[in-house]
C-alpha positions as CSV (number, residue, x, y, z in Angstrom):
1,X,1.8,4.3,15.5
2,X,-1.2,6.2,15.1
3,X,-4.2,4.2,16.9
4,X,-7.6,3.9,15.3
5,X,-10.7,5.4,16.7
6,X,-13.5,3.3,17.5
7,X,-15.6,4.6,15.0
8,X,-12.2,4.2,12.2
9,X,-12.4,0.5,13.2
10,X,-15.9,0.2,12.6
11,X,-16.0,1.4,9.0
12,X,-12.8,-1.0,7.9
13,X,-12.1,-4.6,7.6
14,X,-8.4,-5.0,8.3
15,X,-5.9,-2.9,9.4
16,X,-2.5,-3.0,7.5
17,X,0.5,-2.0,10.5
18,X,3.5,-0.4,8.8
19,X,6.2,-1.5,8.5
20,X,7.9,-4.8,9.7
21,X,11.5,-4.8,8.3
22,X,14.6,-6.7,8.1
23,X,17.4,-5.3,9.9
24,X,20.2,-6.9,8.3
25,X,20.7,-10.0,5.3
26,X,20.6,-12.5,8.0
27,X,16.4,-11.9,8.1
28,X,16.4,-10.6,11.7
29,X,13.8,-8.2,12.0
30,X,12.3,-5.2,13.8
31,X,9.1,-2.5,13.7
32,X,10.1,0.7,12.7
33,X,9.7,3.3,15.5
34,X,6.8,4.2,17.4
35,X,5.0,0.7,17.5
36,X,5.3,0.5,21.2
37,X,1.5,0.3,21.4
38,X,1.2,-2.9,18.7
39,X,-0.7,-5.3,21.1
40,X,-3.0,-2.4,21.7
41,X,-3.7,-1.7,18.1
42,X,-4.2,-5.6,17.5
43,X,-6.3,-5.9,20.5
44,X,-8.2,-3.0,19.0
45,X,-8.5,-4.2,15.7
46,X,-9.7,-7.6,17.4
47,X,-12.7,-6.2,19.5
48,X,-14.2,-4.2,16.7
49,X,-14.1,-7.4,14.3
50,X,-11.0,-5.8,12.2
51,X,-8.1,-8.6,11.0
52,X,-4.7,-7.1,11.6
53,X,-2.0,-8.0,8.9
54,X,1.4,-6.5,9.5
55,X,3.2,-5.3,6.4
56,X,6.6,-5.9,5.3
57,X,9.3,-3.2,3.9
58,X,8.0,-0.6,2.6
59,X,8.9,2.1,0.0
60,X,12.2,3.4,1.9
61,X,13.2,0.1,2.6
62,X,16.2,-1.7,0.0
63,X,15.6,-5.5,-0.3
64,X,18.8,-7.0,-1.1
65,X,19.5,-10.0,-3.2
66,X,22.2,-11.2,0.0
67,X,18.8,-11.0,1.7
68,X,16.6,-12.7,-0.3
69,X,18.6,-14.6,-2.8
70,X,20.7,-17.0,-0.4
71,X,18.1,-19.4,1.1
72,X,19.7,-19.4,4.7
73,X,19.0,-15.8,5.3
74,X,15.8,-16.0,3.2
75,X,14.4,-19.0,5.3
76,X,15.9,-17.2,9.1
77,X,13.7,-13.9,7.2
78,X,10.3,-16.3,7.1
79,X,10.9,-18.2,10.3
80,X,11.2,-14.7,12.0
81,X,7.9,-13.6,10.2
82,X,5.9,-15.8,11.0
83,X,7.1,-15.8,14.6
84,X,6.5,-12.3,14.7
85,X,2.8,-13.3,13.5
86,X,2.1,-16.1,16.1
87,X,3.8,-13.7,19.1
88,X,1.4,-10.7,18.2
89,X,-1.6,-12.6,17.2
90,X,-1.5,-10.8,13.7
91,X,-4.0,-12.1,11.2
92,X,-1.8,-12.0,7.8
93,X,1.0,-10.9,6.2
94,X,1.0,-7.8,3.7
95,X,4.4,-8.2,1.4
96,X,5.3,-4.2,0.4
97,X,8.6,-5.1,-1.3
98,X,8.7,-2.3,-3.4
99,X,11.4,-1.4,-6.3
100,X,13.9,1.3,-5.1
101,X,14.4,4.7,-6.3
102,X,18.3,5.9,-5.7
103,X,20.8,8.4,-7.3
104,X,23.5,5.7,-8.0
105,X,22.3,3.9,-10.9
106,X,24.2,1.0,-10.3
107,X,23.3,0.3,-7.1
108,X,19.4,0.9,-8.1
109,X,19.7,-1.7,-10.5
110,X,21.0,-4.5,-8.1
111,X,18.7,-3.9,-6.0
112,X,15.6,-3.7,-8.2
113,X,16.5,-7.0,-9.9
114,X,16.9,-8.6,-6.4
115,X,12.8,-7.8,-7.0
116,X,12.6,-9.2,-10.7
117,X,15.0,-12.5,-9.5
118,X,13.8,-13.5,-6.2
119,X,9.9,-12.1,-5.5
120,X,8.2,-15.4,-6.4
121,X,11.0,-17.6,-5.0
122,X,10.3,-15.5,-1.1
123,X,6.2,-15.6,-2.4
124,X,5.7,-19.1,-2.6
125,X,8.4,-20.1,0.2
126,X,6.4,-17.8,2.9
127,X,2.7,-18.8,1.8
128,X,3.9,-22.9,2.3
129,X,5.5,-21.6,5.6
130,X,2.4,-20.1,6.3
131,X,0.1,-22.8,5.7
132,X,2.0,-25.4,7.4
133,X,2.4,-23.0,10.3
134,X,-1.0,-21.8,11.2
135,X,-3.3,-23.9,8.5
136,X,-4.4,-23.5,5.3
137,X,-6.5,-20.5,4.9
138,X,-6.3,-19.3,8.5
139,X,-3.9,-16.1,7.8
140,X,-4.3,-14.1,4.9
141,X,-1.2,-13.1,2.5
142,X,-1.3,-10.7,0.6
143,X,1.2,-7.7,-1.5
144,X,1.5,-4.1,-2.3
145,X,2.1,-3.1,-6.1
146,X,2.5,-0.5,-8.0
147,X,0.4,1.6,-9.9
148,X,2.0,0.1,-13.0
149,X,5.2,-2.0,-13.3
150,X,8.3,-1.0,-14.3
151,X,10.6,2.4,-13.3
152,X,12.6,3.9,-16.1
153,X,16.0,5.4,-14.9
154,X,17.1,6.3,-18.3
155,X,15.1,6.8,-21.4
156,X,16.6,3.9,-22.8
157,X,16.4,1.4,-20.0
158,X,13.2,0.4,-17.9
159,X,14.0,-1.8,-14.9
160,X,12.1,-3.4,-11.8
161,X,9.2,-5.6,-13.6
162,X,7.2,-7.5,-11.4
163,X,7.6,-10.6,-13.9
164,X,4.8,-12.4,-15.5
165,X,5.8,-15.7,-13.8
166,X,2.3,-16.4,-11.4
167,X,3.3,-14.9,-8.1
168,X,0.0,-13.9,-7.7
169,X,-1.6,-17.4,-7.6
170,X,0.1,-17.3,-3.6
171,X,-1.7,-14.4,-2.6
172,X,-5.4,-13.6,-1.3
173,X,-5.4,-10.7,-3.2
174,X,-3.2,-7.5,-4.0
175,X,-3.4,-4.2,-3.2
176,X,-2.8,-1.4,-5.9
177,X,-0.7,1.7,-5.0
178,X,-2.6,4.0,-7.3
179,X,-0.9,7.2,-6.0
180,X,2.4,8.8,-6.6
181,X,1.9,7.7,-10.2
182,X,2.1,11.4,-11.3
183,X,1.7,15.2,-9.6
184,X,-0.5,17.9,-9.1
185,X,-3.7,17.5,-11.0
186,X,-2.7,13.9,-12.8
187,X,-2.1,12.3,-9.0
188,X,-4.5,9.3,-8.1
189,X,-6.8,10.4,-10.9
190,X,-10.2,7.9,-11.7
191,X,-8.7,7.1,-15.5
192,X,-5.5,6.4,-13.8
193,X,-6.9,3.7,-12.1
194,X,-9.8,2.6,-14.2
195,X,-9.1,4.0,-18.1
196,X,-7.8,2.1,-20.6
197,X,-4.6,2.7,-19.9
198,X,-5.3,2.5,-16.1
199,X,-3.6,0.0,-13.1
200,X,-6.6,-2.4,-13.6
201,X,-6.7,-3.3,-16.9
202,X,-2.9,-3.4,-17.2
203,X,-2.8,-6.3,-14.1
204,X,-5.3,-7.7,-15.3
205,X,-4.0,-8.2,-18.8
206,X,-0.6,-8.8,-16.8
207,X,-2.3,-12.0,-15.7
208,X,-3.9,-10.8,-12.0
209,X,-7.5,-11.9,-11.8
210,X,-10.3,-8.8,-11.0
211,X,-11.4,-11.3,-8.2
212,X,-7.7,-10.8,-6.7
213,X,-7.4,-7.0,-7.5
214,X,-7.6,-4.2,-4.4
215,X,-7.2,-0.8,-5.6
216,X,-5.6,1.6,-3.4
217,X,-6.1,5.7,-2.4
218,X,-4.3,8.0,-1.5
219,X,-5.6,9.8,2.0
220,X,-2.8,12.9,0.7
221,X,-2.4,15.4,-2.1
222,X,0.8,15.5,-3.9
223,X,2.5,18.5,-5.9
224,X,6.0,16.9,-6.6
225,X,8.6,14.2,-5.2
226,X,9.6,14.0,-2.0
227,X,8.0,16.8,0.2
228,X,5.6,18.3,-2.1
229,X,2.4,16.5,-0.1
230,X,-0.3,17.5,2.3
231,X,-2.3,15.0,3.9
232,X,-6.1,15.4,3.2
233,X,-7.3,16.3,6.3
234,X,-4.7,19.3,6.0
235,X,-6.0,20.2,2.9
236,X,-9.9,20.3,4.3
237,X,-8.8,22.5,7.3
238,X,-7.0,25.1,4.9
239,X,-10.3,25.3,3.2
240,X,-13.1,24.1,5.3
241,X,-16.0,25.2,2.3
242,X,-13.6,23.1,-0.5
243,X,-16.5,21.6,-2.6
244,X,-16.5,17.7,-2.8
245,X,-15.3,17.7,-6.2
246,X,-13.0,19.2,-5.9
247,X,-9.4,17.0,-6.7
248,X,-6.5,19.7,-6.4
249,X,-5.7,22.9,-4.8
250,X,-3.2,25.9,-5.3
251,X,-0.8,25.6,-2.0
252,X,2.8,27.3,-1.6
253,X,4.2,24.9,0.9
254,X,7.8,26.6,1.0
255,X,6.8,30.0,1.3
256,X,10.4,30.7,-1.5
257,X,8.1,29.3,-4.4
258,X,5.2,29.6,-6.5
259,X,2.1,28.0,-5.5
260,X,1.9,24.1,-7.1
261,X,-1.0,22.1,-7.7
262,X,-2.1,19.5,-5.1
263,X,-3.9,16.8,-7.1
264,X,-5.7,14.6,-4.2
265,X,-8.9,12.3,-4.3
266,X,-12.0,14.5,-2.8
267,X,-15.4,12.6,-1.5
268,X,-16.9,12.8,-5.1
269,X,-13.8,11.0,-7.1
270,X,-14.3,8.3,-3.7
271,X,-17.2,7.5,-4.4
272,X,-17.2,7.1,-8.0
273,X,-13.9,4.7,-7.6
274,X,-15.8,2.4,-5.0
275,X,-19.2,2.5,-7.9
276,X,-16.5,1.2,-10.4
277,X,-14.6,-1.3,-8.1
278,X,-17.9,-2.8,-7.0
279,X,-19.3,-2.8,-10.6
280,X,-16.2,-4.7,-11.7
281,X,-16.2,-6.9,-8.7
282,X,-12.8,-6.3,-7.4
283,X,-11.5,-7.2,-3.9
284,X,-12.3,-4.0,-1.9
285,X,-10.0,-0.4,-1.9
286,X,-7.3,0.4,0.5
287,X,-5.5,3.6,1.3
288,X,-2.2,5.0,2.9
289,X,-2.5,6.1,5.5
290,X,-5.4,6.2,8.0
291,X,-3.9,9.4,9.8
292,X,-4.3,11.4,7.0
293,X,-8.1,11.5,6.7
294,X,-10.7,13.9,9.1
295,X,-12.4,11.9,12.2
296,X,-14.7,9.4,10.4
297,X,-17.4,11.6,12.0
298,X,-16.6,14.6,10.0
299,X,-18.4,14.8,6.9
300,X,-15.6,15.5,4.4
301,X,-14.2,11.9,5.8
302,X,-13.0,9.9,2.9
303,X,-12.9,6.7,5.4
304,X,-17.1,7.7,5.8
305,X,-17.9,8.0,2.1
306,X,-16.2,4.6,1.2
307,X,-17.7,3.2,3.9
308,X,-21.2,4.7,3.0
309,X,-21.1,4.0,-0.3
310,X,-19.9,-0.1,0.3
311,X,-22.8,-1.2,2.5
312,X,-25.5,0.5,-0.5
């Protein structure tokens, strides 16, 4: 894992470390490589006055329903968690149990209702383990969701709801992937996040109060699935005048095609997102990932103009 800079730390408030997962449906659990340097990251996080949550799963990762649906292994998961917290003097707990995408439909849709059946059951479970652990209000809980809420797999059948059943009333607050919601020049856009047909106003008409709502950015430009992304930082170097405004660029990445669009969030669209979150009084923003953003010094950072435009 990638550690933060000094000068990183000191324009964030907590530090999410990806990704904690289960290694089999008993709940045992493990980092996934390269997070030999954890202590030293927390330690970090520590000195500059950052709180260090780890997060759990991730999009690659499959919850299954043997995992999280037969209270033995789901209780051995939570017991291991918070373990895991208390050994490495982590300050929360960031839930990214994400729906799956997979080529065998059948298997997709197990897996993604594990999500729709169990989520609130492992939710509410973990925060009372939590609490009686370490205190009410001592570590912070909190989870990753999608842009919006359901994946379609057919155009007849839309599966993997988050359901409206008040999952949310056990977290601090949760964090909004608004990215790879669409490609090219549609990726991460402001209306996708803020228009009326945006993440916010469908959470919050899903039930999520504003107070409990963290948007989320991407620090990468994306022209199609899988691949088709450059980190930001990338992007700048290629074209070191790029104007802040600036939200997509013409890239051939495998040299056989045409050039794609790579919609990405520049400085100006930033700022304008951290404007409307404070105006609405939502939580704060987040992005993935830290490592794909310029030093914080450089002044095309996107870390330095949310920063900047917070403390106003």
């Amino acid at each position: 894992g990638q550690m933060p800079t000094d000068s990183q730390f000191k324009k964030m408030t907590h530090v999410g470390i990806s990704f904690l997962q289960a290694t089999n449906n008993k709940g045992e659990i493990s980092m996934t490589t390269g997070w030999e340097n954890l202590n030293e990251i927390v330690a970090s996080a520590h000195a500059n006055d950052v709180k260090a949550l780890i997060s759990f799963g991730g999009g690659g990762f499959k919850v299954t329903s043997e995992l999280m649906g037969i209270r033995k292994n789901r209780q051995n998961l939570i017991r291991n968690i918070i373990k895991f917290i208390q050994d490495n003097d982590l300050d929360g707990f960031d839930c990214d149990w994400e729906p799956s995408w997979l080529d065998d439909k059948n298997e997709m849709e197990k897996i993604n209702n594990a999500l729709t059946d169990y989520y609130i059951t492992f939710i509410k479970e973990f925060r009372e383990a939590l609490d009686k652990e370490f205190g009410k209000g001592n570590k912070i809980f909190t989870a990753a969701i999608l842009n919006a809420n359901s994946i379609w797999y057919s155009n007849k059948k839309q599966i993997a709801h988050f359901p409206q059943n008040g999952w949310w009333h056990y977290l601090d607050w949760v964090s909004l992937m608004n990215y790879d919601n669409d490609l090219g020049s549609q990726h991460a856009t402001f209306e996708s996040v803020f228009g009326s047909q945006g993440s916010v106003s469908y959470w919050t008409a899903f039930g999520i109060p504003q107070s409990k709502i963290m948007i989320g950015v991407p620090f990468y430009g994306r022209a199609g699935w899988g691949d088709e992304w450059l980190f930001y930082k990338d992007i700048v170097n290629m074209n070191p005048m790029i104007a802040d405004t600036v939200d997509y660029i013409m890239h051939n990445k495998s040299k056989l095609e045409r050039k794609k669009e790579y919609g990405f969030n520049g400085v100006s669209t930033i700022i304008r997102k951290v404007k409307e979150l404070k105006k609405l009084n939502l939580t704060g923003i987040m992005f993935w990932q830290l490592s794909g953003d310029l030093p914080s010094t450089h002044q095309k950072s996107l870390l330095k103009a949310m920063n900047e435009e917070f403390i106003k």
